[in-house]
N, C-alpha and C positions, 0 to 999 in steps of 0.2 A: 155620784162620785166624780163626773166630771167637773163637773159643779165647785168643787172641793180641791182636785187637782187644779185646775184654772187659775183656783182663786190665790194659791201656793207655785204656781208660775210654774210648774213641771208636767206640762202637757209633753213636753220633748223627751219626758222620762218613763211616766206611767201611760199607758192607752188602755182607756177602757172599751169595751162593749155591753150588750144588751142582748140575746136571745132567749127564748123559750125553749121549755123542752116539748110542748105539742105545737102541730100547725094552724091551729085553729084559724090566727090574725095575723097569716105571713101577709108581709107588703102593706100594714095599715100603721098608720100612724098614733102615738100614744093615745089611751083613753083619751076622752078630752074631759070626762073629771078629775083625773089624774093630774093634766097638764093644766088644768086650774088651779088645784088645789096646790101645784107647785109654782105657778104664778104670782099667787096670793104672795108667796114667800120671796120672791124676787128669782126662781130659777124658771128655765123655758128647756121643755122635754119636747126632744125632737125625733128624726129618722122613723124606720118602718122595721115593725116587728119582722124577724127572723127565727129559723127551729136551730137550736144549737145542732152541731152537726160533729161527727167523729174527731173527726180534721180541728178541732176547739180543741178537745183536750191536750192536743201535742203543739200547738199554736201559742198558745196563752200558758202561762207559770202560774196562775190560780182561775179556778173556778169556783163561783160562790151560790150555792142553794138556797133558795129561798123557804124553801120547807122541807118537809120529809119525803115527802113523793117527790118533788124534783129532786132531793140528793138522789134519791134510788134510780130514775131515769136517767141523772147525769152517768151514774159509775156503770150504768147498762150500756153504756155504748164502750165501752172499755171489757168488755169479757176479758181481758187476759189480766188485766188488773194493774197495767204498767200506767197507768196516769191518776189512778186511787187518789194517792199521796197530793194533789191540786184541788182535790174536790174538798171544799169545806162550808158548812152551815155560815150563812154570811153574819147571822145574827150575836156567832161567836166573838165578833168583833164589836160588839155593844160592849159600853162602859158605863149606861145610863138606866137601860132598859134591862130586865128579865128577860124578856120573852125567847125564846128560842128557833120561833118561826116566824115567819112574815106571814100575818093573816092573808086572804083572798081577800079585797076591798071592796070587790064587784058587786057586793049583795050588803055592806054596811052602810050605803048613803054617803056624804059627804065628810063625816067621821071617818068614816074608813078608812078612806084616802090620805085625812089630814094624820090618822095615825099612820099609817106607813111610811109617809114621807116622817113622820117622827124615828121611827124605829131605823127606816135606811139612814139619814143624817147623821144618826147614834153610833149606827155599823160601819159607816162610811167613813168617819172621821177616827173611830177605834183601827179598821186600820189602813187609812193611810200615817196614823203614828206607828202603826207596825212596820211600815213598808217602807214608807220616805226615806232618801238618801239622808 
């Protein structure tokens, strides 16, 4: 998504970020098949994994899941339910692809990867036509 806004000159507009919803790889740096696979394409993944934390949901005007288990981690840290309405399946925003969740790429090989960064670029570009001024 940075990638996207960058390239549309409205970094001063939109700010994205990157967290997870487990700890597993706080403070590490992208896969590095991941930031290959996004190489190949002319983009460079950068910074150090983060856990989304409460304090996101009232920070940020959307929140985007990557599957079903992270929606339902996301909206857990919201018990009262006032930040619901941010939480949305990012996949919602594909114009290209079906799919409705971002596979795990971890266990697919170099395929994997190449499709995800298919399906995010798909999502990504769905919407920042939603979003752009």
């Amino acid at each position: 998504m940075n990638s996207l806004v960058e390239s549309q000159n409205l970094q001063g507009t939109i700010a994205c970020d990157s967290a997870g919803t487990a700890g597993y790889h706080i403070g590490s740096p992208p896969d590095r098949r991941m930031r290959e696979a996004a190489q190949r394409r002319g983009m460079t993944f950068t910074g150090a994994a983060r856990q989304l934390a409460a304090e996101d949901l009232q920070q940020f005007d959307l929140i985007l899941a990557m599957d079903k288990s992270n929606y339902r981690d996301i909206l857990s840290l919201d018990p009262a339910g006032t930040y619901h309405h941010k939480v949305k399946m990012i996949c919602s925003y594909c114009t290209q692809h079906q799919a409705t969740e971002v596979p795990d790429p971890y266990y697919g090989g170099p395929e994997g990867f190449n499709h995800v960064i298919d399906l995010l670029q798909d999502a990504c570009s769905g919407l920042l036509q939603a979003i752009a001024p």
